[in-house]
MOPAC internal coordinates of N, CA, C and O (Angstrom, degrees):
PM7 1SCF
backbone

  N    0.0000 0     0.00 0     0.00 0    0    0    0
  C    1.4466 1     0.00 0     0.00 0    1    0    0
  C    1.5235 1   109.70 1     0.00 0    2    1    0
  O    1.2310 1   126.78 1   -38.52 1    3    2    1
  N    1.4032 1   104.57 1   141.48 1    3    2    1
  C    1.7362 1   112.93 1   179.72 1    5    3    2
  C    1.2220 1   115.44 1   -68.05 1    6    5    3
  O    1.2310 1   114.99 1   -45.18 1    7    6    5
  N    1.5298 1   127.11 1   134.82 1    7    6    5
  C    1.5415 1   121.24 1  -168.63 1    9    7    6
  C    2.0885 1    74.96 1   -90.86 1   10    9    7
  O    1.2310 1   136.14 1   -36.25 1   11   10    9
  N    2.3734 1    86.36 1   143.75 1   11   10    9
  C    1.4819 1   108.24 1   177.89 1   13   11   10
  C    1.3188 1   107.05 1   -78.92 1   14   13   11
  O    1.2310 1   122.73 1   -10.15 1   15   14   13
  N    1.2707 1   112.38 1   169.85 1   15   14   13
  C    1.5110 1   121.16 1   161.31 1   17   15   14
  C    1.4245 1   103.61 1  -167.49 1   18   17   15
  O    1.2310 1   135.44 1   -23.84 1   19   18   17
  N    1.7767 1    87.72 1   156.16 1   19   18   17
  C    1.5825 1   100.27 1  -168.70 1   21   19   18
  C    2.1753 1    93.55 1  -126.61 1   22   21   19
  O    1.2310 1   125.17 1   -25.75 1   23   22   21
  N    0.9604 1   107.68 1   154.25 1   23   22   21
  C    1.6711 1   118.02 1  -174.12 1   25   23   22
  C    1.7069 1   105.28 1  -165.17 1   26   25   23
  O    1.2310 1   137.65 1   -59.53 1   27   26   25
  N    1.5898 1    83.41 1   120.47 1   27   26   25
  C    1.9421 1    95.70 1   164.74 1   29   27   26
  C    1.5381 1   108.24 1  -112.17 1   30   29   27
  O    1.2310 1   129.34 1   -55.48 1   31   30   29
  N    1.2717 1    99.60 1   124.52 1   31   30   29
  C    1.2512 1   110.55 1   162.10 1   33   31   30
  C    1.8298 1   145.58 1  -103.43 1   34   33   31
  O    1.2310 1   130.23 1   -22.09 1   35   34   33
  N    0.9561 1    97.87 1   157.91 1   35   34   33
  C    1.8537 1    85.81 1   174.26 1   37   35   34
  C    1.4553 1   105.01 1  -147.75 1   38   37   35
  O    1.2310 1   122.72 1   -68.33 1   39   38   37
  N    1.1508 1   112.39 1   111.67 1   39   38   37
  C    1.4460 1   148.62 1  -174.51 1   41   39   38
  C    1.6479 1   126.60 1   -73.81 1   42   41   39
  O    1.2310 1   124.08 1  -112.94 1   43   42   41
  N    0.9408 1   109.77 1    67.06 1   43   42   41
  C    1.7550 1   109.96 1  -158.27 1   45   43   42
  C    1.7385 1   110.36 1   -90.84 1   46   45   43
  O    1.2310 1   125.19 1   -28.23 1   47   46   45
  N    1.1486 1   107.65 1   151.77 1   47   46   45
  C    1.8667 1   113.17 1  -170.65 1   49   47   46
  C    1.4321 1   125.81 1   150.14 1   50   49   47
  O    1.2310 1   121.78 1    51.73 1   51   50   49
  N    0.8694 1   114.19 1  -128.27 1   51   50   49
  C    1.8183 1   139.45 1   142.73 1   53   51   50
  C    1.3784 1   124.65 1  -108.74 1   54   53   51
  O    1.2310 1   127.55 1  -107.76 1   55   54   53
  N    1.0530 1   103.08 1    72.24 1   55   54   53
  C    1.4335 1   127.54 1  -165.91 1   57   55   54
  C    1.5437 1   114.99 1  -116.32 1   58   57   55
  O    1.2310 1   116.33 1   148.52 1   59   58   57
  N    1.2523 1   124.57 1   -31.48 1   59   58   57
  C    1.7105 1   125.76 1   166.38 1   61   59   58
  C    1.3244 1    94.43 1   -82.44 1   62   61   59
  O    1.2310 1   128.67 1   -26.84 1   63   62   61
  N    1.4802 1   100.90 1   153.16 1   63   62   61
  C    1.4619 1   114.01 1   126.69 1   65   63   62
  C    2.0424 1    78.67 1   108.76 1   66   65   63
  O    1.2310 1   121.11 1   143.77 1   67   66   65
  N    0.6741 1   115.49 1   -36.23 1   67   66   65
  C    1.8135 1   136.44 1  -172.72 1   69   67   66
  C    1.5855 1   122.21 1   -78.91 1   70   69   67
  O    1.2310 1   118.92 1  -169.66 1   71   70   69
  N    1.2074 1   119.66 1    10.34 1   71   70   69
  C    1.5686 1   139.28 1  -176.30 1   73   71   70
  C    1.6383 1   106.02 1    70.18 1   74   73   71
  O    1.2310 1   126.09 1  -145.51 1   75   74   73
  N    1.5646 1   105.91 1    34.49 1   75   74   73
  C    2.0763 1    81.83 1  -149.11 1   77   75   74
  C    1.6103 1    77.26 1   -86.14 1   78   77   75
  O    1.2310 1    99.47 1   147.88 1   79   78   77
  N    1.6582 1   154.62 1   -32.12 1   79   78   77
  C    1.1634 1   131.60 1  -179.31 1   81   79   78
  C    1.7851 1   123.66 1   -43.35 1   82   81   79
  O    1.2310 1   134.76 1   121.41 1   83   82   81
  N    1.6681 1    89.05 1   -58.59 1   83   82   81
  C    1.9883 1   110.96 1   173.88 1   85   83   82
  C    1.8467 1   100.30 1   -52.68 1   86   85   83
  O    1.2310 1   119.22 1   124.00 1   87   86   85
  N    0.9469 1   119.08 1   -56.00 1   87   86   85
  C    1.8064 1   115.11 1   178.08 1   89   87   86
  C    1.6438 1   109.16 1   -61.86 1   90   89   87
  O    1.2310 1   125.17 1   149.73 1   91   90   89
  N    0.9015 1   107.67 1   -30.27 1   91   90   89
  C    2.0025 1   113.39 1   179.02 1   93   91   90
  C    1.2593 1    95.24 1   -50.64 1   94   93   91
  O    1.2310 1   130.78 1   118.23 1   95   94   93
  N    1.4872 1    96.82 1   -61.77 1   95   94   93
  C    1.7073 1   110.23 1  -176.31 1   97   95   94
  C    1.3754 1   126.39 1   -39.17 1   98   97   95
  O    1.2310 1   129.56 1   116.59 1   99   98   97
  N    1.6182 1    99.18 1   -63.41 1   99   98   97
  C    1.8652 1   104.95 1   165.23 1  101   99   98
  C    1.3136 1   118.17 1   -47.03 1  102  101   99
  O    1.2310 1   114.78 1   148.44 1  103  102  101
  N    1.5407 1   127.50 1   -31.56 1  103  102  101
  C    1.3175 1   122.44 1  -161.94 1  105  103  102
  C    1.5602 1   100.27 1   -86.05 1  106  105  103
  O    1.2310 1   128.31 1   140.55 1  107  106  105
  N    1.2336 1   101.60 1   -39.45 1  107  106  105
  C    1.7828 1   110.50 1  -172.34 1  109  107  106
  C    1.6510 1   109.10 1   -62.16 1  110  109  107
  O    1.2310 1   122.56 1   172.28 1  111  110  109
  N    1.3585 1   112.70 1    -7.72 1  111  110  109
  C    1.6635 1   130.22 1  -175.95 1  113  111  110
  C    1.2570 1    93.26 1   -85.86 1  114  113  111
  O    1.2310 1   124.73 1   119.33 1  115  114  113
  N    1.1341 1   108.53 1   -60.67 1  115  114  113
  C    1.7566 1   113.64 1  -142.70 1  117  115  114
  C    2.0720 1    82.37 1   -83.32 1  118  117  115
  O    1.2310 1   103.51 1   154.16 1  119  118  117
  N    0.9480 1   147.94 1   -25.84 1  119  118  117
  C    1.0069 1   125.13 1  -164.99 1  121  119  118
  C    2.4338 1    96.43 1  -123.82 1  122  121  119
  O    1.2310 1   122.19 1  -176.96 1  123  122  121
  N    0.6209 1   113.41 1     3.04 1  123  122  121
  C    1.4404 1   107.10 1   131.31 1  125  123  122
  C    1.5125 1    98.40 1    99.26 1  126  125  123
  O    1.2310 1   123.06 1  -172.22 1  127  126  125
  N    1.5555 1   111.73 1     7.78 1  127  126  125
  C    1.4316 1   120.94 1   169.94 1  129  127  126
  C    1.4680 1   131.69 1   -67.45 1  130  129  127
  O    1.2310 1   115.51 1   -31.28 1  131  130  129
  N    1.6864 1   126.14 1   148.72 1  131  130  129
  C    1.5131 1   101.38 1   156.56 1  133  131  130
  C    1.6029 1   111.69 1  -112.96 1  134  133  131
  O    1.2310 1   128.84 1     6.98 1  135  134  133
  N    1.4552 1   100.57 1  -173.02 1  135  134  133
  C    1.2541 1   115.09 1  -176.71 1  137  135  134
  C    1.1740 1   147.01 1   156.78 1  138  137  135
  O    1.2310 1   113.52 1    55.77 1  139  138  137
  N    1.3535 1   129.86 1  -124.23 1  139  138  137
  C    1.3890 1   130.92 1   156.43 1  141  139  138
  C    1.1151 1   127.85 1  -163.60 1  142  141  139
  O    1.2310 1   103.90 1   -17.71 1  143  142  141
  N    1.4718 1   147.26 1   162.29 1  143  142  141
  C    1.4080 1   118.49 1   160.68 1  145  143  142
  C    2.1221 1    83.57 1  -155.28 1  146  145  143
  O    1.2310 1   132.65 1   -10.78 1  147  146  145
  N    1.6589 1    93.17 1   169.22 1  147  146  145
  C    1.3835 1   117.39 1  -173.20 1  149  147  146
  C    1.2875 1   139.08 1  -176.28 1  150  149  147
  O    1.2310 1   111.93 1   -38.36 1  151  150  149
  N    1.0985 1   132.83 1   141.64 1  151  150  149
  C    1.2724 1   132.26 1  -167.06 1  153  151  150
  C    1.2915 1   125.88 1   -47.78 1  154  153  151
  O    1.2310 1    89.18 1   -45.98 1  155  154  153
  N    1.3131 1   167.95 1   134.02 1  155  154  153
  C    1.1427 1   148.32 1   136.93 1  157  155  154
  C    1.6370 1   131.99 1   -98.41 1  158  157  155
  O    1.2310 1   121.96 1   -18.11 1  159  158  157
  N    1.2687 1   113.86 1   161.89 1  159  158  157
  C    1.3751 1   118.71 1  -172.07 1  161  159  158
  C    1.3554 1   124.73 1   -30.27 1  162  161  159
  O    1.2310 1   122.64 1   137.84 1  163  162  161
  N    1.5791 1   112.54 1   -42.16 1  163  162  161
  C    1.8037 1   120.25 1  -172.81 1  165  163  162
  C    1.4524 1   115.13 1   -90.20 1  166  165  163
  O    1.2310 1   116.82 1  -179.80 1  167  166  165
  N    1.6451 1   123.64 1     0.20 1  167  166  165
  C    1.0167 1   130.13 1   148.59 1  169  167  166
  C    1.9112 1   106.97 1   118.75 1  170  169  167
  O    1.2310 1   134.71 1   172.44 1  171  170  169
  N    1.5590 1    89.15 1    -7.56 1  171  170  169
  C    1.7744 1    93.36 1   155.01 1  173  171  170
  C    1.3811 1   122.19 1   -96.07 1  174  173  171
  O    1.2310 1   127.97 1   -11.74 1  175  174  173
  N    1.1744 1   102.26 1   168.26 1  175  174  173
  C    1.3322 1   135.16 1   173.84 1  177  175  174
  C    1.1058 1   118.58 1   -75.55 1  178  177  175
  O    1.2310 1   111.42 1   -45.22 1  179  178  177
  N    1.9706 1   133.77 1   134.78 1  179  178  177
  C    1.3971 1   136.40 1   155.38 1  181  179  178
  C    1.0801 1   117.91 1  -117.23 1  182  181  179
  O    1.2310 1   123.24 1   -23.54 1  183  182  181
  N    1.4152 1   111.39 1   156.46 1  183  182  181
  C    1.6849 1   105.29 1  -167.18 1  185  183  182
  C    1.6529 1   100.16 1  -141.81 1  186  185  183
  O    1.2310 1   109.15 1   -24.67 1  187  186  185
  N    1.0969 1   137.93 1   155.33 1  187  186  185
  C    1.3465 1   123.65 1   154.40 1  189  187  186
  C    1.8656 1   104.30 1  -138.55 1  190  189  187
  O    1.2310 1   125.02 1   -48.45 1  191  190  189
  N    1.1517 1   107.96 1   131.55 1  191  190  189
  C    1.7598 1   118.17 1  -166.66 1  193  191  190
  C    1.3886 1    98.34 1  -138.40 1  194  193  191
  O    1.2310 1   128.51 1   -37.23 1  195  194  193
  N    1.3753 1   101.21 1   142.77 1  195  194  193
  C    1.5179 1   142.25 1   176.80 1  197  195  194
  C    1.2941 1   115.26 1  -119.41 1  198  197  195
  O    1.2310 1   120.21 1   -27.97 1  199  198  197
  N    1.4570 1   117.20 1   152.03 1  199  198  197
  C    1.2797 1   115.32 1   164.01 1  201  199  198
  C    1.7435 1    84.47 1   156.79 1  202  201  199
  O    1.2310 1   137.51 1     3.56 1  203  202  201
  N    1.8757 1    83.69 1  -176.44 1  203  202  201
  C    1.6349 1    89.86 1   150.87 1  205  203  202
  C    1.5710 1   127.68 1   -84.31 1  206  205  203
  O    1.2310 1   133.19 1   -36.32 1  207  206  205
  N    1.8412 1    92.12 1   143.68 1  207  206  205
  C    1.4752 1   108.76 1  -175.51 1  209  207  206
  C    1.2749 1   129.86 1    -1.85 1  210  209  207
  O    1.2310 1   133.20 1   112.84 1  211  210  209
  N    1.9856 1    92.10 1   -67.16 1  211  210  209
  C    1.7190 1    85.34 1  -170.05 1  213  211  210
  C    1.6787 1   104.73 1   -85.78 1  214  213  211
  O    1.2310 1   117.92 1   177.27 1  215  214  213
  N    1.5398 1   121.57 1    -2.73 1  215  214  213
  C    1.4854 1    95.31 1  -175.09 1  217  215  214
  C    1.4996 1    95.38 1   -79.99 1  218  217  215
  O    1.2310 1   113.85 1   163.60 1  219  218  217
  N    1.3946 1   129.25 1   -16.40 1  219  218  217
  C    1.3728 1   117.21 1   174.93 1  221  219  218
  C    1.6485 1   129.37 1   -66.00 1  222  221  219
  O    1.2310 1   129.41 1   161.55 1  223  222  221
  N    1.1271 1    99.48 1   -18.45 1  223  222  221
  C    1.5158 1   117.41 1  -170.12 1  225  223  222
  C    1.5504 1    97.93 1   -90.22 1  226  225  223
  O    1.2310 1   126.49 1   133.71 1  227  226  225
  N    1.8336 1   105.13 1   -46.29 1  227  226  225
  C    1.6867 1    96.06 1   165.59 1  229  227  226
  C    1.5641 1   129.15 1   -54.39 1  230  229  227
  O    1.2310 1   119.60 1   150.40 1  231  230  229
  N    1.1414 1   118.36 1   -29.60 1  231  230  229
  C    1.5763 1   134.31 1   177.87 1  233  231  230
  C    1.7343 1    96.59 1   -61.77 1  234  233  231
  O    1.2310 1   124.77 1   106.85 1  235  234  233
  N    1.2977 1   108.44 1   -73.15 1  235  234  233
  C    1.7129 1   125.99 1  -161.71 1  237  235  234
  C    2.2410 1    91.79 1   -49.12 1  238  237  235
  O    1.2310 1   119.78 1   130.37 1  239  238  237
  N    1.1629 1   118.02 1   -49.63 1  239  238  237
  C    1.3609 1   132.82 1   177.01 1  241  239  238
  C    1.7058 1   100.93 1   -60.36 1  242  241  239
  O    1.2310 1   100.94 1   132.34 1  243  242  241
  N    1.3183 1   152.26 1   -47.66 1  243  242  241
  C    1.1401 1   157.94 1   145.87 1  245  243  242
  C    1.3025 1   102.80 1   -33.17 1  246  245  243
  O    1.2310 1   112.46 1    80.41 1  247  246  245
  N    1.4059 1   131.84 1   -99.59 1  247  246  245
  C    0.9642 1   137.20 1   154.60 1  249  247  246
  C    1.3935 1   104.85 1    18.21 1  250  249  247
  O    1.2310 1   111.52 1    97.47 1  251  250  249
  N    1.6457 1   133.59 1   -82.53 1  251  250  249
  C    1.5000 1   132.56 1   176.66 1  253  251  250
  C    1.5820 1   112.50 1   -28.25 1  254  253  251
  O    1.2310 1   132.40 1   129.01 1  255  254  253
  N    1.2561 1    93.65 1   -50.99 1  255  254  253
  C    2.1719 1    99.01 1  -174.72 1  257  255  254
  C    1.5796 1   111.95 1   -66.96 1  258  257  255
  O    1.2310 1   126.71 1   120.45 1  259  258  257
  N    1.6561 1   104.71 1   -59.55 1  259  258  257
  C    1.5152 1   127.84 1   167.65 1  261  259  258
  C    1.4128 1    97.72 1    71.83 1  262  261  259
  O    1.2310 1   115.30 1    23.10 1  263  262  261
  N    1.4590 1   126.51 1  -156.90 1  263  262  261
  C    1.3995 1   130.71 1  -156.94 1  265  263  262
  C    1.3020 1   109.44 1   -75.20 1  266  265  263
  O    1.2310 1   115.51 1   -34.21 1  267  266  265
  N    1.5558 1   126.13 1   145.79 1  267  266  265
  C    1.9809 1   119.65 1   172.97 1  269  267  266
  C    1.8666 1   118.39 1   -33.19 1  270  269  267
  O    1.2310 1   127.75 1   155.80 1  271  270  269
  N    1.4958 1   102.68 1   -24.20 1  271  270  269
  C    1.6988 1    93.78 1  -172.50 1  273  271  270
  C    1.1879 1   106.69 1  -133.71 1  274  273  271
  O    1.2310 1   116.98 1  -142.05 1  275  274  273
  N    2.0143 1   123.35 1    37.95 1  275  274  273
  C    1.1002 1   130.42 1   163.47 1  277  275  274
  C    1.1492 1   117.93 1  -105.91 1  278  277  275
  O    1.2310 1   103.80 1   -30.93 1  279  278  277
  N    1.2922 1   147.43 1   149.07 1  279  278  277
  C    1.3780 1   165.64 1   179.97 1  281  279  278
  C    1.5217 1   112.01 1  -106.00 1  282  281  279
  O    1.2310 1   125.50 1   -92.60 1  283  282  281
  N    1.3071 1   107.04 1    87.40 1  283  282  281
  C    1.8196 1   100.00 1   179.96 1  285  283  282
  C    2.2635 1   115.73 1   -83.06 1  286  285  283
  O    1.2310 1   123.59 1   -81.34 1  287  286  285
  N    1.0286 1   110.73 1    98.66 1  287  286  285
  C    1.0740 1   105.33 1   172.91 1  289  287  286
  C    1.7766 1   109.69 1   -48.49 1  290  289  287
  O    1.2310 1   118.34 1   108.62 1  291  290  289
  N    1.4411 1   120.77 1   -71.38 1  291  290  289
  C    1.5065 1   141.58 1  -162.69 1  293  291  290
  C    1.3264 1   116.46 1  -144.81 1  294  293  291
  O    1.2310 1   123.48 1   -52.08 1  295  294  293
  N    1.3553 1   110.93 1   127.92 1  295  294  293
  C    1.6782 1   121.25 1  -173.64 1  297  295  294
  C    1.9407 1    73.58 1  -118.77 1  298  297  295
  O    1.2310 1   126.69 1   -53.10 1  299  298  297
  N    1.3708 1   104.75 1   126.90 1  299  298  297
  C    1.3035 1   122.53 1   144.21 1  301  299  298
  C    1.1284 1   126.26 1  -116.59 1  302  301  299
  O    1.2310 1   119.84 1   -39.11 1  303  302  301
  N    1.6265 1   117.92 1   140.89 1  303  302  301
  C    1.1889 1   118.19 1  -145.22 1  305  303  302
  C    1.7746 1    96.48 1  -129.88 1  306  305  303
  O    1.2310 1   125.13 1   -57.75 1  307  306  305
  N    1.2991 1   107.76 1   122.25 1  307  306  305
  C    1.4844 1   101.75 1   176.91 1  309  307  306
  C    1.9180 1    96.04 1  -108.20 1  310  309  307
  O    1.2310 1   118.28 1   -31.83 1  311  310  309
  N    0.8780 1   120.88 1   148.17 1  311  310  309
  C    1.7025 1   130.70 1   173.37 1  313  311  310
  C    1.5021 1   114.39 1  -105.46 1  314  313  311
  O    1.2310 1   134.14 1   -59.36 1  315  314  313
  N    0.7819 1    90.26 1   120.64 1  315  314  313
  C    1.8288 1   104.87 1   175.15 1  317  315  314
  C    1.9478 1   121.01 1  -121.90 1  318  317  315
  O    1.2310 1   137.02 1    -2.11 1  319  318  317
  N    1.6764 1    84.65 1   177.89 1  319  318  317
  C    1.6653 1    74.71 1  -173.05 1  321  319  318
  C    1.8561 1    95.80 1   -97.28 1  322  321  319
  O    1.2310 1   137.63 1   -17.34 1  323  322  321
  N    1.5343 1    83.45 1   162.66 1  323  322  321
  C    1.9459 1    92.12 1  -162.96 1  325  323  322
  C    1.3474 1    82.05 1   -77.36 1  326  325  323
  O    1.2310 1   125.28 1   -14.53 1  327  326  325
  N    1.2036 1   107.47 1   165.47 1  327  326  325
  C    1.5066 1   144.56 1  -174.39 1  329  327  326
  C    1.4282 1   127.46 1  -132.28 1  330  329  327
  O    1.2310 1   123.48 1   163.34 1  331  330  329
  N    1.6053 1   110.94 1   -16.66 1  331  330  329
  C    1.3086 1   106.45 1  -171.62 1  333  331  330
  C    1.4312 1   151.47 1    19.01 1  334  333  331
  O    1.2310 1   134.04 1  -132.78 1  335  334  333
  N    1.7387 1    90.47 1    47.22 1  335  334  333
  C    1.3554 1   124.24 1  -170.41 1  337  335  334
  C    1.8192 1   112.07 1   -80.56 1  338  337  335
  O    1.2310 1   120.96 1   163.43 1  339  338  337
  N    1.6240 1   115.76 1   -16.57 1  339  338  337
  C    1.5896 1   106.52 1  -133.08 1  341  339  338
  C    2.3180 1    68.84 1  -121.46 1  342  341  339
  O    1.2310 1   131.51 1   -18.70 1  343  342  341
  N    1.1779 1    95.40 1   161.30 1  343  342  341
  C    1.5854 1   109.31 1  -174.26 1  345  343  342
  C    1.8069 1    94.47 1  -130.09 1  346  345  343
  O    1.2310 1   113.26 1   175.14 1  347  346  345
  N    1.2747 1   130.35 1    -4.86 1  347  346  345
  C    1.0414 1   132.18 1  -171.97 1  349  347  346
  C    1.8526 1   120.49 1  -170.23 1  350  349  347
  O    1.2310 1   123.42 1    17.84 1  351  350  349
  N    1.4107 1   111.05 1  -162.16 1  351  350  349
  C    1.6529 1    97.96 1   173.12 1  353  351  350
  C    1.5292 1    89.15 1  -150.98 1  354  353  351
  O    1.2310 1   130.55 1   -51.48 1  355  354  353
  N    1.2913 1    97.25 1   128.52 1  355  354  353
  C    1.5414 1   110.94 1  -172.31 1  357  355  354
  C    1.5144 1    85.83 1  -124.99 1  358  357  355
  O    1.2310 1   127.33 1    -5.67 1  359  358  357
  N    1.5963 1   103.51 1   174.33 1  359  358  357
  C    1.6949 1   144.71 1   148.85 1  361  359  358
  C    1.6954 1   104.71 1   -74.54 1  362  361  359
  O    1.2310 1   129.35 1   -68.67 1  363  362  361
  N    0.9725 1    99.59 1   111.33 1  363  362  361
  C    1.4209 1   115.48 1   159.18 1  365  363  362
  C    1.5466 1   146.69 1   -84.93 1  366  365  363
  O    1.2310 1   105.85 1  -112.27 1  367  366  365
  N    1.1566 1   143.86 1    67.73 1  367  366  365
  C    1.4743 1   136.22 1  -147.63 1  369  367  366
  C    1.5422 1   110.60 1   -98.47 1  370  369  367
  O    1.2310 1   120.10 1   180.00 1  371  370  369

């Protein structure tokens, strides 16, 4: 069995406005995570993802590139314990 993990992030750059929430989404599909992610006031991004380990670590590694016309300065990554709270990965507002 895959060891879980849970990770919040906050995503700072050129990151609004650039599809990078809607692409979070695709990535969080294709690699098998749940969660959420969303805009905030200062113009980054938060995210919080579940899953197994490494698909989480694949997300947080995505995350660095982020959408074709986003500019990620810094993905900081705080680690937490999983929760297996989330049934999917939505947009959050």
């Amino acid at each position: 069995m895959s060891e879980k993990a849970r990770a919040h992030l906050i995503i700072t750059g050129k990151v609004q406005g650039v599809f990078f929430r809607a692409e979070t989404c695709r990535a969080a599909e294709i690699y098998g995570v749940t969660g959420w992610v969303r805009n905030l006031p200062d113009k980054s991004v938060e995210a919080v993802v579940e899953g197994d380990a490494e698909d989480v670590q694949s997300l947080i590694n995505w995350c660095w590139k982020g959408s074709p016309h986003s500019v990620v300065d810094e993905v900081q990554v705080r680690h937490q314990d999983y929760q297996g709270e989330f049934d999917g990965f939505r947009i959050a507002y």
